[in-house]
C-alpha positions in Angstrom: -38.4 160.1 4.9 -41.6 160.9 2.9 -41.7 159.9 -0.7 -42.1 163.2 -2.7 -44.0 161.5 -5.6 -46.8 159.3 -3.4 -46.4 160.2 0.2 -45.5 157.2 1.0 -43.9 157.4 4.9 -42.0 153.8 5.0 -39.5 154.4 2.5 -36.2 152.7 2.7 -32.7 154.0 3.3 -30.0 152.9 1.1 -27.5 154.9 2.2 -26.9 158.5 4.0 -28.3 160.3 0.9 -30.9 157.4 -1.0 -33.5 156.5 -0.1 -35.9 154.3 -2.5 -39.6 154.0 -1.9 -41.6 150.4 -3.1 -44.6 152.0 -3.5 -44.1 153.7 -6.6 -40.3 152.3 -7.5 -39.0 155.6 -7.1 -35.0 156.3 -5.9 -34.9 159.9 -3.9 -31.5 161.3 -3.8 -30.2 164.4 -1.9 -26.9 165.8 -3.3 -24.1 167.7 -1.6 -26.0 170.9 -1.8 -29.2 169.4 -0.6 -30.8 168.9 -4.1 -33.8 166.5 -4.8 -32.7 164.3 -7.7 -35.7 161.8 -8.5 -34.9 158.3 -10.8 -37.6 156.1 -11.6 -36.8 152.3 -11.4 -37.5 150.4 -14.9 -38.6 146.7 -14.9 -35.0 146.1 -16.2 -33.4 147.4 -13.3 -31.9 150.5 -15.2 -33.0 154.2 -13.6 -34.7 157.2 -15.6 -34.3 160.5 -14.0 -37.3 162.3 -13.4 -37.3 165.9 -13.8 -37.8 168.1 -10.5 -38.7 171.7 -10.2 -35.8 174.0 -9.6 
């Protein structure tokens, strides 16, 4: 999995659908219908969603 926001190409798995990549503390998710949902991790641990182009 390639991050979409650096490129990064060792990004981690969390789970079938999440991935998270440590270069730029971003959470990719895939949903059911194969949508890119992007969250930004905050230095409190809380996410921000970052908007995608439809």
């Amino acid at each position: 999995m390639t991050c979409p926001i650096c490129g990064n190409e060792h990004t981690g798995k969390l789970s079938k659908s999440r991935y998270f990549c440590s270069n730029c503390f971003v959470e990719i998710f895939y949903t059911r219908k194969s949508q890119l949902q992007l969250f930004q991790i905050l230095e409190d641990g809380t996410t921000c969603a970052i908007p995608t182009e439809a």
